[in-house]
N, C-alpha and C positions, 0 to 999 in steps of 0.2 A: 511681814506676814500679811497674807490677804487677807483683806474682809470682807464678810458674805453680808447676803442679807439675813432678815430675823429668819426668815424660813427654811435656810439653809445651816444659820447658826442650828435650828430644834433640830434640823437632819441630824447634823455631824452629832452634836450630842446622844442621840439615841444611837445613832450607828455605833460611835465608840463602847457601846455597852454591848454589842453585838458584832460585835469584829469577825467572826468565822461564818457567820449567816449573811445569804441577801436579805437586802432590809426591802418590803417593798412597803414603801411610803404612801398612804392614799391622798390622792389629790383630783377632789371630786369625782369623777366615774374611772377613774386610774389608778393604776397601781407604777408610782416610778421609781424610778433607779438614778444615785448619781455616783460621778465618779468612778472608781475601779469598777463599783460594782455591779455600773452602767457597761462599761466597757464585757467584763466577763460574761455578764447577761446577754448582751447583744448577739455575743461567741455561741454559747451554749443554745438558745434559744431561736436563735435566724432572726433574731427582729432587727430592726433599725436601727441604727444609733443617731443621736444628736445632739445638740447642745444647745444648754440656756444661758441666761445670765443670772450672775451669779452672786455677784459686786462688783469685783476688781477685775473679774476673766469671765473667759465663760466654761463652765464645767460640761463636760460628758453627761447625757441625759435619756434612757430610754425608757419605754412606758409599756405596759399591760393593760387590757379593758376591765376593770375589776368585776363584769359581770362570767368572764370567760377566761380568770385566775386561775383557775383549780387544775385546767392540762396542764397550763403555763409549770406550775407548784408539782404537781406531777412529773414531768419531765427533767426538773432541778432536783428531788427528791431520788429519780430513778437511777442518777447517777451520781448519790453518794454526798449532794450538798444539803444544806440547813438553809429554812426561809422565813426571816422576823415577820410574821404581818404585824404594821403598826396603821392603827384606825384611828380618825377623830373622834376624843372621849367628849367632845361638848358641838354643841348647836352652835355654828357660825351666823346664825341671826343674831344669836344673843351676846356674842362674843366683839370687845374690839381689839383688833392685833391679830397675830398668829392664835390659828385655833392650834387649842392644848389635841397635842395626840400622844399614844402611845404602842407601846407594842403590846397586843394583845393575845397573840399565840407565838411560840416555837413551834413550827413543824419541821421536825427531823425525822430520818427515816423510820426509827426505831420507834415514834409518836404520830406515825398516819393513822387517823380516824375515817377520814373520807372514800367513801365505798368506790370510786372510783381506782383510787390509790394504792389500793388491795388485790392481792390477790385471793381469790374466794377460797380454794381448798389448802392455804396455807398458811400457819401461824405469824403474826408478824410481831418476833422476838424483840425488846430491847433488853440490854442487861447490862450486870457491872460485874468489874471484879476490883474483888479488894484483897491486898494482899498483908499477909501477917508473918509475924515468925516463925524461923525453921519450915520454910519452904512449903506454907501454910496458905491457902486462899480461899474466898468466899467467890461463888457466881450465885448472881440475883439474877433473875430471869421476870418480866413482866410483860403484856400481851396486853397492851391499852385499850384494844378492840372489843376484849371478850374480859378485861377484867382480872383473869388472869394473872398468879404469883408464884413463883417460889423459889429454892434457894438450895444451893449442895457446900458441904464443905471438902473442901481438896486437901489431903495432908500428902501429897506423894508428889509435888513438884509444880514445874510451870506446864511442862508437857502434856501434862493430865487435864489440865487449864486448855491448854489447847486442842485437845482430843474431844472434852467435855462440849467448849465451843463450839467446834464444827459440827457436834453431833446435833445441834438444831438450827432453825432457819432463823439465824439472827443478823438484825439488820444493822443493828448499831451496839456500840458499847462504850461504858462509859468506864472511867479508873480515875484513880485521884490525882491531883497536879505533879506529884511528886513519884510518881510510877515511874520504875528505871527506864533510861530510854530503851535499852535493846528488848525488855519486853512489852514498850507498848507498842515499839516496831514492827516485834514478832507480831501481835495481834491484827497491824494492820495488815503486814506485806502476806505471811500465810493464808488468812482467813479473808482479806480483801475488804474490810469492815468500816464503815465511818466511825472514829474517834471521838469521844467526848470528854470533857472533864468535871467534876462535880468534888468538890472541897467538902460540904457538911454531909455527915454520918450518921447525927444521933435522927432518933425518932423523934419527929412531934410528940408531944402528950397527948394530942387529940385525935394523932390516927395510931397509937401503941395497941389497940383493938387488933391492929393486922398482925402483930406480931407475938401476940401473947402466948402464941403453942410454939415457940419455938426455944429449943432448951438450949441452945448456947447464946453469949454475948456477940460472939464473933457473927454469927446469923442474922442478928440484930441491926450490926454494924454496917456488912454487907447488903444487906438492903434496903436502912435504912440511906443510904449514899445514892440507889438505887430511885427512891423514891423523894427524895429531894432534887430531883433532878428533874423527873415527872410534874413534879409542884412547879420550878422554877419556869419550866419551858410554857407550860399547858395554864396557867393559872384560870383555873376553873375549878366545880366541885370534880369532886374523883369516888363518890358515892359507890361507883359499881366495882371497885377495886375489891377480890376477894381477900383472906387469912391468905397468911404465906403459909404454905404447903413446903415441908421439909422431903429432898429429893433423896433418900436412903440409897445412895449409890451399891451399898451392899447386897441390896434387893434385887437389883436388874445384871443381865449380860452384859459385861464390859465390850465393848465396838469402839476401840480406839478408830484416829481418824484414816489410820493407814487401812484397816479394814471395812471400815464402812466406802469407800473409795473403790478398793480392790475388787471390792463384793459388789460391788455396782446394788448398793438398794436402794437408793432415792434418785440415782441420773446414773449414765453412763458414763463410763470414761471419754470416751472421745468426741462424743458430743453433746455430753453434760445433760441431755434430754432426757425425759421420763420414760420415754417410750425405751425399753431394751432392758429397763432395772425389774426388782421383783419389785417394787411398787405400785409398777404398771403391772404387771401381773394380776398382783393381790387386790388392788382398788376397784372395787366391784361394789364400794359403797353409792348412796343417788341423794346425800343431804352436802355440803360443804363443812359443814362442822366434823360429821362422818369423816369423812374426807383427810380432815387435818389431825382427827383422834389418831386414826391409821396410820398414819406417820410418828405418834409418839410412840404408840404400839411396837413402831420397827425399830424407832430409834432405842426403845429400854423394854428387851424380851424379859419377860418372867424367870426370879428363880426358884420361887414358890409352890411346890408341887402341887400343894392345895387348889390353888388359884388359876395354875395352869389345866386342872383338871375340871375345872366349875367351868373355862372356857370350852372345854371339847366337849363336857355333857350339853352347853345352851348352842353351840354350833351344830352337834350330831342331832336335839331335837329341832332344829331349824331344817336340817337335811331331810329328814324322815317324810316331812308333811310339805310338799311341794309346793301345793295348792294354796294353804294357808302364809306361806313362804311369797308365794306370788306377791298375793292380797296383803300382807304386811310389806312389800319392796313397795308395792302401788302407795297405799297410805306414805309412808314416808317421803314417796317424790314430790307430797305437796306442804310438805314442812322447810317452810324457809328458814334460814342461819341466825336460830334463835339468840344463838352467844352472842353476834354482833350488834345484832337488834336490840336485845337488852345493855351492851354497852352503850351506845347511841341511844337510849332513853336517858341514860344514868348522866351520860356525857352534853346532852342538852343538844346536842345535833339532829334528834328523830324530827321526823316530818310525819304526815298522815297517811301517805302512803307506807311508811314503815311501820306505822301501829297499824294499818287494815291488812301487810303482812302478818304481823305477829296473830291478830285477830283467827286469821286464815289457818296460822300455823295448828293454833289452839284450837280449831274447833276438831282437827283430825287426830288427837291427842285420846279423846275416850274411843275410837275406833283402833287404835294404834293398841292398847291398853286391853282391850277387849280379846282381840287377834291372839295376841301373848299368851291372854286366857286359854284358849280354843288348842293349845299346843298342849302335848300328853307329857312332855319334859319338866319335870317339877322346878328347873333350876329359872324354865323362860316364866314360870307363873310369879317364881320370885319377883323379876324384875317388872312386871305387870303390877304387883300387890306396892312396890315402892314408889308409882308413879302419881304422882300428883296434877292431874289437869289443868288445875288452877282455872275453875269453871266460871268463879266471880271476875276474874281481868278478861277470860271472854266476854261474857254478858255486859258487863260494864262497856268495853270495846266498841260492842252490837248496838249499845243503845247511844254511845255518842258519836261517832265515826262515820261521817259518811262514804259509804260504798266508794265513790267515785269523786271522791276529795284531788285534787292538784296538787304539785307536789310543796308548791308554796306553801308557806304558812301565812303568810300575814296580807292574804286580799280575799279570804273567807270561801264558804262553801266548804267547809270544812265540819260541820257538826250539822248531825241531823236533826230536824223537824221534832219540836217534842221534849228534847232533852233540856233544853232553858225558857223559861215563859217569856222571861226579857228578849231573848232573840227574836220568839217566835213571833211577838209584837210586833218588833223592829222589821222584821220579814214581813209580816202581813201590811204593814202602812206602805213600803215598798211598794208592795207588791200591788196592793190596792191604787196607790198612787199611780202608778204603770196604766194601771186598768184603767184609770181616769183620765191619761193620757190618751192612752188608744179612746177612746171614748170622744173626748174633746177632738182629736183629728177627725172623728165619721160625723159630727156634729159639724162642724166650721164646714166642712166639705157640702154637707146638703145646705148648710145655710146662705152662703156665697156661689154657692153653684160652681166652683173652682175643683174640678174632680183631681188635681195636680197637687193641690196644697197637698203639704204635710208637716207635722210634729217632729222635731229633730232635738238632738243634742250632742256636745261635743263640750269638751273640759274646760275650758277657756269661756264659754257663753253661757252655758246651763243651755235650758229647753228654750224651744223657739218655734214660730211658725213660720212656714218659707212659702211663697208667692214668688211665682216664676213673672218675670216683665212680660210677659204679653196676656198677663190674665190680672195685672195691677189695675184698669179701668171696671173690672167686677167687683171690686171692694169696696162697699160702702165708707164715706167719709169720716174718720177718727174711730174706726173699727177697734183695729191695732194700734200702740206705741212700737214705732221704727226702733231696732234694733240692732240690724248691720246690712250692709249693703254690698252687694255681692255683682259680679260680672252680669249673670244672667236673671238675677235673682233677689229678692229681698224678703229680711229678717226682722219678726215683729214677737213682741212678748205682749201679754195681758198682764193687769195683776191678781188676777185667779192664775193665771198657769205660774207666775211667779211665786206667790203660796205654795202653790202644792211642790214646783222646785226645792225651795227650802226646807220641805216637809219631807220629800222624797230622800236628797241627797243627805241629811240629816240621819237620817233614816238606816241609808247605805250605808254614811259610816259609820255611825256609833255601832253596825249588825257588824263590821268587819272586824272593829275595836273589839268588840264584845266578844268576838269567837274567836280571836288570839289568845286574848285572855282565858276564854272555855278552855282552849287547846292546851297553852300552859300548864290548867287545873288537873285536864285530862294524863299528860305526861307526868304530872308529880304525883297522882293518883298510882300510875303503876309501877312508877319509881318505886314505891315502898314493896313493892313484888319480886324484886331485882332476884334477891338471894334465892328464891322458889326456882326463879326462871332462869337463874344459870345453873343450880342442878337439875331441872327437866330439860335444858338443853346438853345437859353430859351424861343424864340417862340416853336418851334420844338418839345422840350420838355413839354410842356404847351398844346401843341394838342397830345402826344402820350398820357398824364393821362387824358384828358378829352375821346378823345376813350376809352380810358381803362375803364372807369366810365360808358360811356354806354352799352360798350361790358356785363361788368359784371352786369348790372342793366338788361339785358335784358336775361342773361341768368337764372338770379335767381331772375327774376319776382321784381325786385324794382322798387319802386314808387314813380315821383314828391314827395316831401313832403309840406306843405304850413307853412311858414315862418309868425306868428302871431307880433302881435303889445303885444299880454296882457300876462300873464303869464301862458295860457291855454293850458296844455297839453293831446293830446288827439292823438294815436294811434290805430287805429284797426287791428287787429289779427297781432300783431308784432311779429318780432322773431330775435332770437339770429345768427347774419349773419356768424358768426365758425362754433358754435355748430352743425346750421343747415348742413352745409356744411361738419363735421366730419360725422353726422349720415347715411347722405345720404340714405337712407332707406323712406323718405317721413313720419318720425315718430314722424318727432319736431311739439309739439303743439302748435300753438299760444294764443298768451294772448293781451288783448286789456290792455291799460293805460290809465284811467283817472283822471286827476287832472284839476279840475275847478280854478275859483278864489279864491273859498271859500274852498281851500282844498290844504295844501301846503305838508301834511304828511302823505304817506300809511306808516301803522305799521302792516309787513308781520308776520303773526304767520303759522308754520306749520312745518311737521315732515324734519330731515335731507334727504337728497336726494330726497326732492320731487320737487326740480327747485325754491329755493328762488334768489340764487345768479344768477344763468342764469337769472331769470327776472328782478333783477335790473342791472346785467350788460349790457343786452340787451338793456335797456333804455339810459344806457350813449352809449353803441356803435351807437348806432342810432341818437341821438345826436351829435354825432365829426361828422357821414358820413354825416348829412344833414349841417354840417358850414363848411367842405371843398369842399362841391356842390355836391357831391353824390346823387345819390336816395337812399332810404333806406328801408329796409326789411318788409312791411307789406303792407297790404289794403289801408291804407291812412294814413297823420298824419298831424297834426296842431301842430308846436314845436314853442316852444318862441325862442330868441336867449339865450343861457349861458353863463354867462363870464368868470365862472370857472366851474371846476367839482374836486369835491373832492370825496374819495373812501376810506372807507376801507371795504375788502375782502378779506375774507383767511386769516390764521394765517401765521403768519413766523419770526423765531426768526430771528435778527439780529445780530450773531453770530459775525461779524465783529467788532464790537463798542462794544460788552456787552451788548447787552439789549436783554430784554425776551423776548417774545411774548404779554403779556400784557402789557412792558412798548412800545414797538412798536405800538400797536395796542392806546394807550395813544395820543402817539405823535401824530399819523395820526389825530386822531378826534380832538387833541388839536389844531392842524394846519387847519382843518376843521372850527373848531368852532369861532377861531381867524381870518380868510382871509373871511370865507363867507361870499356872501351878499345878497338879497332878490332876484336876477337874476342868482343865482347860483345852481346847481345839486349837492348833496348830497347823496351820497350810504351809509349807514353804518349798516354791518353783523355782529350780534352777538355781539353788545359792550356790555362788563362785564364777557364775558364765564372766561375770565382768571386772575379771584379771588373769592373769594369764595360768594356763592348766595346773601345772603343780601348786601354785597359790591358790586355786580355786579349789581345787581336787583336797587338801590339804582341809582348805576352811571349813567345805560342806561334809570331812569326817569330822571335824574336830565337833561342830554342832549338834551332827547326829547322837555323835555320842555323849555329848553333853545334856542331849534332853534324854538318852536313855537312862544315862547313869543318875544325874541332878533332879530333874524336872519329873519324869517319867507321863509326860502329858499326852494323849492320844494326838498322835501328829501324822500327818499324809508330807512324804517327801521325795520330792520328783526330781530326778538329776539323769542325765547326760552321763555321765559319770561311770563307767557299768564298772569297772575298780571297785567303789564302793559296793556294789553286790555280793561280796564275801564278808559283809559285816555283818549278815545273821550269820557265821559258824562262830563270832565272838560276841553279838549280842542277843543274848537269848530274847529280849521281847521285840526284836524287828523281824519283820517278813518281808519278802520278796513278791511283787507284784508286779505284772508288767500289762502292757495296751498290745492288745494282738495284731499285726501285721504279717500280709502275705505277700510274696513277690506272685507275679503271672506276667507270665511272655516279660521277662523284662522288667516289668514297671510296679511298684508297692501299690497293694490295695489295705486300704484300712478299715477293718473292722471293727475299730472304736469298743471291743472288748476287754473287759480287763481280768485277765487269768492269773495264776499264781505262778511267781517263780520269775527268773531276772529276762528281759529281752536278748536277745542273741546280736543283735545289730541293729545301729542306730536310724539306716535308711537315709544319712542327710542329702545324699545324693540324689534319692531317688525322689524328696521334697525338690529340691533343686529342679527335677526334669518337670515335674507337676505343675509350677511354678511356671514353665517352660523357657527357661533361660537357653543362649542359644547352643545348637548340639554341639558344636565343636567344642565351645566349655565344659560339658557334661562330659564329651569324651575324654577331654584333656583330665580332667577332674578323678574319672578313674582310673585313668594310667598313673595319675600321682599317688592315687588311694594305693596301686598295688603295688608300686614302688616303697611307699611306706611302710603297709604292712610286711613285705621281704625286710627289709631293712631293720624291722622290730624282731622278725622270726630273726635272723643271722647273728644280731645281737643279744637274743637271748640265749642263745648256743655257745659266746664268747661266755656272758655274764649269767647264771643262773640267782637272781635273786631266792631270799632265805622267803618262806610262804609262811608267814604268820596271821594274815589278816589282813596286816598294816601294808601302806606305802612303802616300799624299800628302794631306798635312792642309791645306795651302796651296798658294799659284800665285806665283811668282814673277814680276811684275810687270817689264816693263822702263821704265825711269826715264821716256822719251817716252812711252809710253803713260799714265801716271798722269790721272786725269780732274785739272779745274782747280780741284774742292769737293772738297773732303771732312765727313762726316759727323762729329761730335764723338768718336761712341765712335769708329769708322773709323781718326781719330788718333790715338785715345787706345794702339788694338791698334797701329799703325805705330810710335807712342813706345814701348811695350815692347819692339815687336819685334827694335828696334833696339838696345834696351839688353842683350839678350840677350847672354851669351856662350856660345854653340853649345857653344866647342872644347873647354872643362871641365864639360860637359854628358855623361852618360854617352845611350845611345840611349833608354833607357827616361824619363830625366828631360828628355831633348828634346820625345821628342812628348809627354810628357803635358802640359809646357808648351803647345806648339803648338793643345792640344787645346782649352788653355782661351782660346786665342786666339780658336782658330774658334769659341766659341760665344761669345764676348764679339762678335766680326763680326757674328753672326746673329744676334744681337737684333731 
């Protein structure tokens, strides 16, 4: 085995305590790396590699400047790694041997503090889960930034687990060592997430304060695993850490992850960007905290009639008064991101410039407070009457802070004039010292007649007086003690200027000394404001999205919506709040929705690209913006409340896990079919395209009818399909809807209308020409099409199916009518058919039997 030196043995030892993290080692103005985890660094980073010695070899060796750590740490961070910093905890003056070091922070993604590191309008999630019996789990959710906690419990599986997950912007997660593998797999391969482990669960006794309002063990457990893991990385106070906050899943619209995806509201599908979602849309907040409220808003709509209604009266009095709407957006553009600011007091990382932020924030707070006033809405006066300024951590602020502080802490200029006598002292001898210097230079100068001299200093020498060599013969004899000697030049000290040197830089530092310490005083002063200042920065936040709702509701014409008791959904000339918003051209049509009592199922028939999907997606967007208090995009609308929304739209293989597009498309509707319930919204496009027609045609009845008879849930269902269009004469609550298309001279023009009653023809052809594929295809394409159709007419003259509703793949024959031959295969399909047993056939495995009957017939 090799042997290292001592300094290499302290490496290896702290590394091995930190096997999944780079370790970055400090050595003197350095941050290094050895070994592998030189090697990976070097990869990921573009820097250098090299090597030392070691003992016995030389190891792998690359290095960081530790003043210019933080992008380094950043960029290892952004892509999903963990990074030990380990610092020297003693003075290598006073030290013989290896200086003792240790690791003094975990940064991992899920525990970025550094405002760099951040993104400004977006939460940055860590969480756990913990899992319990009978298909039982905890998610802990924490937000080390803003303090930040809370906690859901999941009794309905892993999937919910995973729906739950995706539904916030979380960076890491953590589970316990003994988590099955395929679902800590699933956590990482679906959701793309760095992995953690954390073994202890109980709470501290000292921080059980966080968790006193929480009424299960299991809650307890889940977060406290959570927050042991916080302790172990961060070892620091965690002062700013709020009460866990219990997440009443029962309270909000469920958005599993296949709908929040589909629905495009936080990214698009294909380019995963903001721009194209109703995010973008809707964010017409101007704070950062704003910002990231708005997105929990989207992520958990309201099922609270109450509360949905308290948001459209403080939205509609925002609308009404423009002016004072102005004047309140202005006020809040100069409110900086109080949440992180007060994290970063609590967390011991603020500087001076981040308290003459907060300073700033605060003073626009009684203006902010006052505005609210001035509005006729009795609901915005509420939120005026609960706002606390917290006028003492200004003033306080005002009187120590100096305006125009650096952003260092510890080389002074940091506290104003006034606020400590001791400083003021130390300042004034300074400063008077200075004065005596300037003083002493315009003295020497007339007294030697040397108009060149001058007074210097530099770290290394203290102060001096400098004499250029061709004015050395003007100096009277033992004037000056020689002091250095220089190319062009010579350096002389007195011991009066030597006094007041020691007087001066004394001075200097005990003023720098001093006003670290002030600064310390200053930061633990507002520390104790923490809890004030993170509810005035969730009021604050709570009136920048409710502006933002009116701003946007008024610039694109949105309308109250009314909030029903029954299950009656009724919109006039609705619309798609993106789409509209991409076209901009004044070209989006609207379309009205209605679904009565008596009608839980429109079944869209009509050509591709004539706006099926736009029209059911527009009905779930308009739905989440009227339950997180929104207006929403049309003439008028009467919405029920929804407690879930399920979607499927758009193909897309699942390339990540192996599944196809049909088995994807499967699971969405399977999940669909299993969670919903008669208060629930239903989208489903196209189910069946992706197997072959009778297997398809087969699936997307059996479904239909499955949610009409089982589920009875208000559902928009689009198919190809026009067969199924005879399923309103057997199911009384589906209707017939179709998307208007005309032919002219030849070619389909689409009027993106949606009228009542089933489409006559699907037009794929005439997509095909639009598309412009080339013409001889398009030709060839309907000579097949009419060959086809003859071929369907001629055989439905042989065969007249019996007209029940249903698919009929066969005729049943009565026994005297059978002819007196039969053909071999002919028999061959009679002897199976016979052998069949129907009654342990489920419907899907009947006809696809059946199916292969009829083509073994038609030979």
């Amino acid at each position: 085995m090799a042997k290292h030196t001592p300094m290499m043995q302290q490496y290896l030892q702290i590394k091995a305590q930190h096997k999944d993290a780079f370790l970055f080692f400090r050595l003197g103005d350095f941050y290094e790396m050895f070994f592998e985890d030189a090697t990976r660094a070097a990869q990921e980073l573009e820097i250098t590699l090299t090597s030392r010695d070691g003992g016995d070899e030389r190891i792998p060796m690359c290095g960081i400047p530790y003043h210019s750590a933080e992008n380094y740490i950043k960029n290892l961070i952004e892509k999903g790694f963990k990074v030990a910093i380990c610092e020297q905890v003693e003075d290598p003056k006073h030290t013989k041997g290896v200086v003792k070091r240790e690791v003094v922070q975990l940064i991992t993604p899920g525990t970025v503090m550094e405002g760099a590191m951040l993104q400004e309008e977006e939460n940055n999630f860590l969480a756990a889960v913990t899992p319990f019996d009978n298909q039982t789990y905890v998610v802990a959710y924490n937000d080390l930034t803003t303090g930040e906690n809370s906690v859901a419990l999941i009794n309905d599986g892993f999937d919910h687990v995973l729906s739950e997950l995706y539904n916030r912007p979380v960076k890491e997660i953590v589970v316990p060592p003994d988590m099955a593998e395929d679902k800590s797999t699933a956590l990482v391969e679906r959701l793309g997430i760095t992995l953690s482990t954390e073994e202890e669960s109980d709470m501290p006794e000292e921080h059980l304060n966080l968790v006193l309002d929480l009424p299960v063990e299991k809650l307890k457990t889940g977060f406290g695993r959570l927050f042991h893991y916080i302790q172990r990385t961060q070892k620091r106070s965690m002062d700013h850490l709020m009460p866990v906050q219990v997440i009443e899943l029962q309270q909000y619209m469920t958005l599993d992850m296949y709908s929040k995806r589909n629905l495009e509201l936080m990214e698009t599908l294909r380019k995963q960007g903001k721009k194209g979602s109703l995010l973008w849309v809707l964010d017409k907040t101007v704070t950062s905290m704003g910002a990231r409220l708005l997105k929990k808003w989207l992520e958990r709509p309201l099922l609270n009639k109450s509360m949905i209604e308290t948001r459209y009266n403080q939205v509609e009095g925002l609308v009404e008064q423009f002016f004072e709407r102005e004047s309140l957006r202005e006020a809040l553009t100069s409110v900086y991101d109080l949440e992180r600011l007060a994290g970063r007091v609590a967390y011991g990382n603020v500087n001076a410039r981040d308290l003459i932020q907060l300073k700033q924030s605060l003073s626009k707070v009684p203006e902010i407070k006052t505005l609210l006033q001035s509005f006729q809405q009795p609901e915005l006066h509420k939120l005026a009457d609960n706002i606390d300024p917290l006028q003492e951590v200004h003033d306080f602020l005002e009187e120590s802070i100096s305006d125009d502080a650096p952003i260092t802490i510890k080389e002074g200029n940091i506290i104003k004039d006034g606020f400590n006598g001791q400083l003021d002292d130390y300042r004034d001898a300074a400063k008077n010292g200075k004065q005596w210097i300037a003083e002493l230079e315009q003295k020497e100068r007339q007294e030697t007649g040397i108009k060149s001299l001058k007074v210097g200093y530099n770290r290394v020498f203290g102060y001096y007086i400098e004499v250029t060599k061709a004015n050395l013969h003007l100096l009277p004899e033992g004037r000056y003690e020689r002091k250095q000697t220089l190319t062009n030049a010579e350096r002389y000290i007195t011991p009066e200027l030597k006094e007041k040197e020691s007087l001066i830089l004394e001075a200097q530092e005990k003023s720098v000394d001093l006003e670290y310490e002030l600064f310390i005083q200053v930061r633990d002063r507002v520390k104790q404001f923490i809890r004030p200042l993170q509810e005035l920065a969730e009021q604050i936040s709570g009136i920048d999205v409710l502006q933002g709702f009116a701003t946007v509701s008024e610039t694109n014409q949105y309308y109250r919506p009314t909030i029903t008791d029954n299950r009656t959904v009724n919109i006039d000339k609705g619309r798609h709040p993106v789409v509209e918003q991409v076209m901009k051209d004044d070209s989006f049509v609207p379309n009205d929705v209605k679904m009565g009592e008596d009608n839980d199922i429109l079944l869209i028939t009509g050509p591709n690209m004539s706006g099926k999907s736009t029209y059911m997606r527009q009905l779930a967007l308009t739905a989440i913006m009227a339950q997180v208090g929104c207006f929403v995009p049309c003439e008028s609308a009467h919405l029920p409340i929804f407690d879930q929304i399920f979607t499927r739209i758009g193909a897309a293989d699942d390339l990540v896990s192996g599944q196809s597009t049909f088995m994807v498309e499967m699971m969405e509707a399977k999940h669909a079919l299993t969670n919903a319930t008669e208060n629930s919204l239903i989208l489903l496009d196209e189910i069946g395209r992706g197997t072959s027609t009778y297997d398809g045609m087969a699936l997307a009845q059996a479904i239909v009818e499955h949610i009409h008879e089982h589920i009875h849930a208000k559902t928009l269902f689009s198919t190809h399909y026009h067969e199924l269009t005879e399923l309103d004469q057997s199911l009384s609550k589906l209707k017939n809807v179709h998307v208007r298309a005309e032919e002219y001279e030849g070619r389909v023009v689409f009027l993106h209308q949606i009228q009542d009653g089933a489409a006559d023809e699907s037009y794929g052809i005439h997509v095909a020409q639009l598309a412009e594929l080339p013409s001889e295809l398009i030709q060839r394409a309907n000579s097949l099409l009419q060959q086809f159709e003859g071929s369907s007419t001629e055989k439905a003259k042989e065969v007249e199916p019996e007209q029940d509703g249903q698919l009929s793949l066969f005729v049943e024959e009565k026994q005297s009518e059978k002819p007196q031959a039969m053909k071999s295969n002919e028999q061959k399909v009679v002897n199976k058919l016979g052998n069949l047993n129907l009654l342990e056939m489920n419907p899907i495995e009947a006809m696809n039997h059946l199916y292969q009957l009829q083509k073994e017939l038609n030979k």
